[in-house]
C-alpha positions as CSV (number, residue, x, y, z in Angstrom):
1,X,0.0,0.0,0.0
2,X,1.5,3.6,-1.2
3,X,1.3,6.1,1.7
4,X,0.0,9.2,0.2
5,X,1.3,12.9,1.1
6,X,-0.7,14.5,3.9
7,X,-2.2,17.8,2.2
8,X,-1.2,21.1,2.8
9,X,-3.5,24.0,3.0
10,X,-2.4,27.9,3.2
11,X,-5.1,29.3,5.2
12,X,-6.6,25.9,6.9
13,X,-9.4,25.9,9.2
14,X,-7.8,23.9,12.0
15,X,-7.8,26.4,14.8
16,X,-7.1,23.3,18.0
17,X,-5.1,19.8,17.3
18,X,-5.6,17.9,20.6
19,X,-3.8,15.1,21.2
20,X,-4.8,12.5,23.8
21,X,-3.4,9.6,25.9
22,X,-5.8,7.6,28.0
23,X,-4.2,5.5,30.6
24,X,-5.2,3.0,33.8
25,X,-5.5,5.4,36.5
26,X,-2.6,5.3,38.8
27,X,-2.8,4.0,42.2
28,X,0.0,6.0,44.0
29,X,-1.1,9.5,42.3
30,X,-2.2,12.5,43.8
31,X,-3.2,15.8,43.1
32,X,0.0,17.1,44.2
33,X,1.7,15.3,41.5
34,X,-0.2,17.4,38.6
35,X,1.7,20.7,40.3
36,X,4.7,18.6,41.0
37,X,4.9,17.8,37.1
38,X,4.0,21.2,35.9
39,X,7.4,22.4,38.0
40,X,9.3,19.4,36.0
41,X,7.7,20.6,32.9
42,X,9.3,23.8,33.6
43,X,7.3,26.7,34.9
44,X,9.1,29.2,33.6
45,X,8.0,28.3,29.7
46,X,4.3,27.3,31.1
47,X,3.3,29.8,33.5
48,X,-0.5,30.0,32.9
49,X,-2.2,26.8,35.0
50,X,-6.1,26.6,35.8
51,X,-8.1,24.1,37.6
52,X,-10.5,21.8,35.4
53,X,-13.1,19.4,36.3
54,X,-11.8,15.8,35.4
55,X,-12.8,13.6,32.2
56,X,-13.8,10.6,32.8
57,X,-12.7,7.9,31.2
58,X,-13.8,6.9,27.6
59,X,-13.2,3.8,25.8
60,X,-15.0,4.1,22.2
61,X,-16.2,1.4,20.0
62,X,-15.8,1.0,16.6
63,X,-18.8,0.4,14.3
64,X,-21.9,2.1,13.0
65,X,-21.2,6.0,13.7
66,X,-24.6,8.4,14.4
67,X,-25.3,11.7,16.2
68,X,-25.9,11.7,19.0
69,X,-27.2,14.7,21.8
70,X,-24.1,14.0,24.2
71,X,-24.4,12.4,27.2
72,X,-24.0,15.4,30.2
73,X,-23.6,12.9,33.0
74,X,-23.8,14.3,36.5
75,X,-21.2,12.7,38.9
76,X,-21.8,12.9,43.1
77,X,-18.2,11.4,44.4
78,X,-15.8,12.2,47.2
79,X,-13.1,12.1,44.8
80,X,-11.4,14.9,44.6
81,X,-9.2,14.8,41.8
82,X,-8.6,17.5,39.5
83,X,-7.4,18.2,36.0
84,X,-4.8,20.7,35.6
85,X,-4.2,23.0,32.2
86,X,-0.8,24.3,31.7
87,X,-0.5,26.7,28.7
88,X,2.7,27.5,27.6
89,X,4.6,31.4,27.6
90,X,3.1,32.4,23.7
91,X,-0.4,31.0,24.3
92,X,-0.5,28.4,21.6
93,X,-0.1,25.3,23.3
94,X,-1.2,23.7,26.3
95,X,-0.6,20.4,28.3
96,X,-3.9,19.0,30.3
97,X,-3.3,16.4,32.7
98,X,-4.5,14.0,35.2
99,X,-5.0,10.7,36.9
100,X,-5.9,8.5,33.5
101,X,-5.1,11.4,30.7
102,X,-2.7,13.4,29.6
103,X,-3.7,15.7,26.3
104,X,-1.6,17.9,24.5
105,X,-3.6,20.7,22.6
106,X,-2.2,23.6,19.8
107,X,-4.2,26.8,20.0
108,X,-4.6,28.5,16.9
109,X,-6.1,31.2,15.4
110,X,-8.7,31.8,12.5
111,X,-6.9,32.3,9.6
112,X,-3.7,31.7,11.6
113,X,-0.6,29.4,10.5
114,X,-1.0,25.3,11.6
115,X,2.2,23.6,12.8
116,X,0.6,20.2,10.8
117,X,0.2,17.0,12.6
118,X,4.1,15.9,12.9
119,X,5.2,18.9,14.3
120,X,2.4,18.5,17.1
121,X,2.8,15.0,17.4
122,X,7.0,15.2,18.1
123,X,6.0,18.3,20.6
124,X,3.1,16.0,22.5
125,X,6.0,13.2,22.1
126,X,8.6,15.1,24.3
127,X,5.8,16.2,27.0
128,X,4.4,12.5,27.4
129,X,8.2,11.3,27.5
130,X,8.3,13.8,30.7
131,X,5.3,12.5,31.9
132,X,6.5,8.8,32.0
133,X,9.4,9.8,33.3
134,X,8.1,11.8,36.5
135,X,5.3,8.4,36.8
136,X,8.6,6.1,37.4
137,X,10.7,9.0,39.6
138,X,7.6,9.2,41.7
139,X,7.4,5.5,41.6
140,X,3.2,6.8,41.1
141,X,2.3,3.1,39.4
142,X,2.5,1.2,36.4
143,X,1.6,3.3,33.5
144,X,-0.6,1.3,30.8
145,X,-2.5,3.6,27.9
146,X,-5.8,2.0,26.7
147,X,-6.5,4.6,24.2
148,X,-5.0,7.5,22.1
149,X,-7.0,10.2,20.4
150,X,-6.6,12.9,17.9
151,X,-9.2,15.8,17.7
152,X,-8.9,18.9,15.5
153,X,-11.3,21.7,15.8
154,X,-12.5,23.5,12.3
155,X,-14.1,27.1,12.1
156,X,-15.9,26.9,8.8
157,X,-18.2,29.8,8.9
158,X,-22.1,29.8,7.4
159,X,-21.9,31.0,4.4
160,X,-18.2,30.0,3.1
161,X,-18.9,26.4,2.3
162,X,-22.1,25.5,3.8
163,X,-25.1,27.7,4.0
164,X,-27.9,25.4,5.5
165,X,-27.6,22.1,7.3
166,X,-28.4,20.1,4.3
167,X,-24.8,21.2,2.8
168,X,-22.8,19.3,5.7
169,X,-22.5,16.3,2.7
170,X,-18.7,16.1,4.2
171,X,-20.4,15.0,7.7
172,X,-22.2,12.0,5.4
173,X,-20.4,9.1,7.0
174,X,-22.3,10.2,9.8
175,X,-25.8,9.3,8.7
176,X,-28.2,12.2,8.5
177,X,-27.6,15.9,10.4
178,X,-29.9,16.1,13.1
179,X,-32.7,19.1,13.0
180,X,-31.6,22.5,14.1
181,X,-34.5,23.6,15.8
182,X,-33.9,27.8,16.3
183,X,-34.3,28.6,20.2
184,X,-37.2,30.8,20.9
């Protein structure tokens, strides 16, 4: 099978690449560690952190895709993990991380220039070597992914290449676009 070239666009309209490692949560980490590893990611070149609500763990299934409405679960628990963003000195990238994910996310810009896929993939790369590294220095647990994931965000704006719902034919693979039903 011939690999064929990724494309290259001038003006794309990725404005977020996120890329994500799921892993077994890890019995000997704490909150403490996610400020612990910011400081071994080096503070200095990421000094903007913020507290997020942990996500909890996915596993997807392959097979028949649809639309769905999301699923807003509500979760009651004593645990009191958290999930810590760390964005880096020029604002374009940022390192989320907690017990079970680590995600590695380039913020972009309408319009804006896109790094491509390798460039973001060697950066996440170097961060998750980090990460594996400060798991086995803290002696944390035995770190074992069950799941990687790549997410890019597009802003394609009404009227550029879609005007109606009925013009998503690139979300086809999907079945049929729900209703948009205007909010009164």
């Amino acid at each position: 099978m011939t690999e064929r070239p990724l494309p290259k666009y001038e003006c794309p309209p990725v404005i977020e690449t996120v890329l994500g490692l799921q892993f077994e949560p890890l019995q000997g980490f704490k909150n403490a560690h996610l400020g612990a590893f910011w400081k071994n990611l080096g503070a200095e070149d990421w000094p903007e952190v913020s507290d997020a609500p942990p996500l909890g763990p996915q596993l997807k299934r392959f097979g028949a895709a649809s639309w769905g409405r999301g699923d807003f679960p509500l979760k009651i628990s004593q645990d009191l993990s958290s999930r810590l963003r760390i964005k880096n000195r020029g604002g374009d990238r940022m390192v989320q991380n907690q017990n079970g994910r680590l995600h590695f996310n380039w913020l972009g810009e309408v319009g804006g220039p896109y790094p491509h896929y390798e460039t973001v993939r060697s950066q996440f790369g170097r961060v998750l070597d980090q990460f594996i590294g400060f798991i086995a220095q803290e002696q944390a647990g035995d770190f074992r992914p069950n799941q990687w994931e790549v997410t890019y965000l597009n802003h394609i704006p009404q009227g550029t290449v879609w005007n109606n719902p009925i013009d998503w034919s690139f979300f086809r693979p999907l079945g049929e676009a729900p209703p948009i039903v205007p909010q009164g």
